[in-house]
C-alpha positions as CSV (number, residue, x, y, z in Angstrom):
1,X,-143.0,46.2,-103.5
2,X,-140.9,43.7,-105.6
3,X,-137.7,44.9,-107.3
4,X,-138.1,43.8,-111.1
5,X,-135.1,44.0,-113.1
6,X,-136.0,44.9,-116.6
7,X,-134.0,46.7,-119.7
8,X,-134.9,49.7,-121.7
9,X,-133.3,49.8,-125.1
10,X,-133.4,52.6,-128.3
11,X,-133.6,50.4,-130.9
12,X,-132.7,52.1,-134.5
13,X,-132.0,50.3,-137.5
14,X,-132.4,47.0,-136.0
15,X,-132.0,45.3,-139.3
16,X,-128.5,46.8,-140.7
17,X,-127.6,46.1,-136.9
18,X,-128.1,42.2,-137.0
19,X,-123.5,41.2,-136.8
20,X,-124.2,43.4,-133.2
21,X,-127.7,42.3,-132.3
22,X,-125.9,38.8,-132.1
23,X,-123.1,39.4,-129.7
24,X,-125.5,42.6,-127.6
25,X,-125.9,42.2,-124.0
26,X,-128.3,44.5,-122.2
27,X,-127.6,46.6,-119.2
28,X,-128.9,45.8,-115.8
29,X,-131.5,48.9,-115.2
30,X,-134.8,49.0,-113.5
31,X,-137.7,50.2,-115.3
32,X,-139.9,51.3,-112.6
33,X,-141.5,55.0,-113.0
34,X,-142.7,57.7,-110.2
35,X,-146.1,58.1,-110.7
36,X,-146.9,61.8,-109.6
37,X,-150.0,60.4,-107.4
38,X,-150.1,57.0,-106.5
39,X,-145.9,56.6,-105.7
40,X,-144.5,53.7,-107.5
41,X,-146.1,52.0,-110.8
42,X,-145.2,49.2,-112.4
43,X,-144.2,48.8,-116.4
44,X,-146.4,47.3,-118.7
45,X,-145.5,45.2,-121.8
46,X,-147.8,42.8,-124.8
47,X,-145.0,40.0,-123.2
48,X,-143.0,39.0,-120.4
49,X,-139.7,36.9,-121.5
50,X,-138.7,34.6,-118.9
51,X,-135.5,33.4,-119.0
52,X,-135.6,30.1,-117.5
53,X,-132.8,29.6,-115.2
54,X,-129.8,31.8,-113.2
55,X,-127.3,32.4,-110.9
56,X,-127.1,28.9,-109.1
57,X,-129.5,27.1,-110.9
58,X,-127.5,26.5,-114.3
59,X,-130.7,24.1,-115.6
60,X,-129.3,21.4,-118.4
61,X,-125.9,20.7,-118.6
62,X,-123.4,19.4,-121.8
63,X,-119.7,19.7,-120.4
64,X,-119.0,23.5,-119.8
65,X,-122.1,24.9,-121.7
66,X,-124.8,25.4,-119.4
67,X,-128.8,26.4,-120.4
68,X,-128.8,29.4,-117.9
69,X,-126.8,31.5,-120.5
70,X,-128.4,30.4,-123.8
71,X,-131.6,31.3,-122.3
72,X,-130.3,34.2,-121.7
73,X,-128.4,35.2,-124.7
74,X,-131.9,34.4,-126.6
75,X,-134.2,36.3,-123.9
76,X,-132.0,39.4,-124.6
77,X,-132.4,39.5,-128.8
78,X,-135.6,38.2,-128.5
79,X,-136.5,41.3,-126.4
80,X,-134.6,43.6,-129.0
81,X,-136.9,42.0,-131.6
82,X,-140.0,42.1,-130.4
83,X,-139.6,45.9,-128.9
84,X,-138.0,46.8,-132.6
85,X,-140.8,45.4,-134.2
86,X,-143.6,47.2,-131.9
87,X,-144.3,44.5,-129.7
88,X,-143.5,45.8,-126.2
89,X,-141.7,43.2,-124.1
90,X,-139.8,43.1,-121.0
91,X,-137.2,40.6,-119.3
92,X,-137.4,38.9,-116.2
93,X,-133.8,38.8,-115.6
94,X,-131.0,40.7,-117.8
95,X,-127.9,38.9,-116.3
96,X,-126.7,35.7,-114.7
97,X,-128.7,36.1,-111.3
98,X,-131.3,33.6,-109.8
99,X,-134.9,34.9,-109.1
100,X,-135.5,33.2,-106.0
101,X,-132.5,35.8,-104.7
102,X,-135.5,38.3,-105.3
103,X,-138.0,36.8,-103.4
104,X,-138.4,37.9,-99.9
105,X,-142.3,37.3,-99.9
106,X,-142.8,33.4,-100.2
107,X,-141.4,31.5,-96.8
108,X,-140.0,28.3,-97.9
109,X,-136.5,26.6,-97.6
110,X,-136.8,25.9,-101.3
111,X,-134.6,27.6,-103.2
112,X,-136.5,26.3,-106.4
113,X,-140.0,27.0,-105.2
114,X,-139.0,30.9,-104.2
115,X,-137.2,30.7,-108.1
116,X,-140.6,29.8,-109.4
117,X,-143.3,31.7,-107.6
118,X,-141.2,34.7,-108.2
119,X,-141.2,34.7,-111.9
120,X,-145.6,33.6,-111.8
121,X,-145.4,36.5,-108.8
122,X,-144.4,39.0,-111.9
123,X,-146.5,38.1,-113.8
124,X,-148.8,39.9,-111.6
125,X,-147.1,42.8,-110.9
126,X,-145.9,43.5,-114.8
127,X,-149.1,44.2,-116.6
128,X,-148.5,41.7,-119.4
129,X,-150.7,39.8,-121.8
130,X,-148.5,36.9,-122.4
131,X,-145.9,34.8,-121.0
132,X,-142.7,33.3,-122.8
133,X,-140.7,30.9,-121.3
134,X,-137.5,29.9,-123.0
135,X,-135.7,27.0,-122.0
136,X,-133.2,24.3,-123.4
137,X,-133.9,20.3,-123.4
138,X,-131.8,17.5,-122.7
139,X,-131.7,14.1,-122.6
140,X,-129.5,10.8,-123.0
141,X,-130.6,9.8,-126.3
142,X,-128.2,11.7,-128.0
143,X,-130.2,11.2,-130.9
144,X,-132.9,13.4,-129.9
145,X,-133.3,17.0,-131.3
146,X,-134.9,19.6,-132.5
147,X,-137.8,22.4,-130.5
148,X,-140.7,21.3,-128.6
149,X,-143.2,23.9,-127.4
150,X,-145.2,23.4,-124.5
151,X,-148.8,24.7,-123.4
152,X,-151.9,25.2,-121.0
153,X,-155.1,23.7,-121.2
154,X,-156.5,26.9,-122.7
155,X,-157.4,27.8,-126.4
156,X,-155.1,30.9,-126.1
157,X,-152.0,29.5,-125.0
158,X,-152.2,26.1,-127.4
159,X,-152.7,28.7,-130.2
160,X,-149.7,30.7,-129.5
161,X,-148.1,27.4,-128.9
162,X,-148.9,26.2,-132.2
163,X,-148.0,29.8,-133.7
164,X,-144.1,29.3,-132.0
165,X,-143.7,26.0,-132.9
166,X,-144.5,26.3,-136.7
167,X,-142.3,29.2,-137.0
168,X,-139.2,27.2,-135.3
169,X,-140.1,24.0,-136.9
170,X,-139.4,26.3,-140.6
171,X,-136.3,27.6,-138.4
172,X,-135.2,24.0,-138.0
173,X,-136.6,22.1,-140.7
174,X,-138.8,20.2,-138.1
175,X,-142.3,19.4,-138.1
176,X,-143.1,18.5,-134.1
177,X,-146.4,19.1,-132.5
178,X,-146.8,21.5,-129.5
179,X,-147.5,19.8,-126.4
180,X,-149.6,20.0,-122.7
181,X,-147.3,20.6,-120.3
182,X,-149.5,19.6,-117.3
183,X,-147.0,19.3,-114.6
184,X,-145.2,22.4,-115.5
185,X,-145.8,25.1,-112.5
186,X,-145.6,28.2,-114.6
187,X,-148.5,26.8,-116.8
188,X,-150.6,25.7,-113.9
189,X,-150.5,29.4,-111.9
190,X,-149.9,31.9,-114.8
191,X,-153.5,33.2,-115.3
192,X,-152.5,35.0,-118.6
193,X,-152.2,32.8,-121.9
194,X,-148.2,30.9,-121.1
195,X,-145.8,28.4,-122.9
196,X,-142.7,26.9,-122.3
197,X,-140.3,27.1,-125.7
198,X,-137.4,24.7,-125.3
199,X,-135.8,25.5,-128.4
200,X,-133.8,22.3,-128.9
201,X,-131.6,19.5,-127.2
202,X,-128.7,20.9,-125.3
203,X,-127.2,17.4,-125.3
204,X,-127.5,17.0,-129.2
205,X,-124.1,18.0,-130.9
206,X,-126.2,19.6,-133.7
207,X,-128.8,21.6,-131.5
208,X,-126.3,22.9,-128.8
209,X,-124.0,24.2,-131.9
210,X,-127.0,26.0,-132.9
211,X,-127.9,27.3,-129.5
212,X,-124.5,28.5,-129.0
213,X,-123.8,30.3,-132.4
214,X,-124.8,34.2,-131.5
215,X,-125.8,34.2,-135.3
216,X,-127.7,31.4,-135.3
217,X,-129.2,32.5,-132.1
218,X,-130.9,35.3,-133.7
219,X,-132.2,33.5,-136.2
220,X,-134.2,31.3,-133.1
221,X,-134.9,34.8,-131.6
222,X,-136.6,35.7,-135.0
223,X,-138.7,32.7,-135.2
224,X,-140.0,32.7,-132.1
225,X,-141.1,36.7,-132.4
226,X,-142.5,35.5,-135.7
227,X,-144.7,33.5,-134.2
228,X,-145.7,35.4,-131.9
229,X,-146.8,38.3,-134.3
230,X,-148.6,35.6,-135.9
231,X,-150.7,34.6,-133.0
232,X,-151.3,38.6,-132.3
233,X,-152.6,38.5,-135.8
234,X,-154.5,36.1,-135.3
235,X,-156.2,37.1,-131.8
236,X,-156.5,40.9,-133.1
């Protein structure tokens, strides 16, 4: 049995709440239930949040701000979102911890490989019907900016790419295409419908103002849930 760290939150008046919302960061709790028969159960969600990154593995850097907590900071108000809006969802990680420090299963002096067959490992054991996988870009052309959603080969996941990125090009005031991420490992072994969101360019002054602002956090935490109710409308 895998210990999964995951958040439970009461949610009321999510709207009037937005000044918190912004600046709100979950408790670590574990939302695993005694079944009365069959011992331990796992929870169940419509989408598992993956917050790309953790603990030792800080992903893209610009000076002292590091992708590990943006991810993070936009995991957690997504997941207040989507629950507040009836759209169950849970969180891979709540805090600054690495995965891989959770995986005892997979026998490899990796670090990275333990980090990423953990989080498709979950998505086994956390009866989900989607994966979200936020992330933060970088490159040297500073000049470079804006979101960039990548997908599987499959109908489902381009069209839930597609739904993301329209709603965070309107966010933006982009107009990118969604992608084929073919090398990516999560979009190879996830079995359920997957994309990768990198919601903008840590190393463009512009984007990584954006992705640092709690307020303007939120509003890329809206977009994305927006396009994920659309594709649910969609695929209903």
């Amino acid at each position: 049995m895998f210990v999964i760290r995951v958040t439970v939150f009461v949610l009321i008046g999510l709207l009037s709440l937005a000044p918190q919302l912004s600046a709100a960061v979950p408790e670590n709790k574990q939302q695993i239930a005694h079944a009365p028969e069959d011992g331990w159960t796992m929870p169940s969600a419509i989408v598992l949040i993956d917050a790309g990154h953790g603990g030792i593995d800080g992903g893209a850097t610009a000076g002292n701000t590091l992708e590990k907590d943006i991810n993070l900071a936009i995991a957690q108000k997504l997941y207040l979102l989507l629950n507040s809006q009836g759209i169950p969802a849970v969180l891979n990680r709540t805090g600054d911890y690495a995965l891989s420090e959770e995986n005892r299963w997979h026998v490899s002096r990796s670090r990275h490989k333990r980090d990423l067959s953990q989080r498709r490992q979950l998505t086994d054991e956390i009866e989900t019907t989607m994966l979200v996988s936020l992330h933060v870009n970088w490159t040297k052309d500073r000049s470079k900016h804006g979101p960039l959603v990548l997908h599987q080969s499959t109908g489902e996941s381009a069209l839930l790419a597609f739904c993301i990125q329209d709603t965070l090009n309107r966010q933006q005031q982009t107009a990118f295409y969604p992608r084929e991420g073919k090398p990516f490992y999560l979009l190879r072994k996830v079995d359920q419908p997957a994309v990768i969101v990198e919601m903008g360019f840590i190393s463009h002054e512009g984007d990584r103002t954006m992705l640092t602002d709690p307020r303007e956090q939120l509003r890329v935490a809206s977009a994305i849930a927006s396009g994920i109710r659309q594709y649910k409308w969609i695929t209903r």
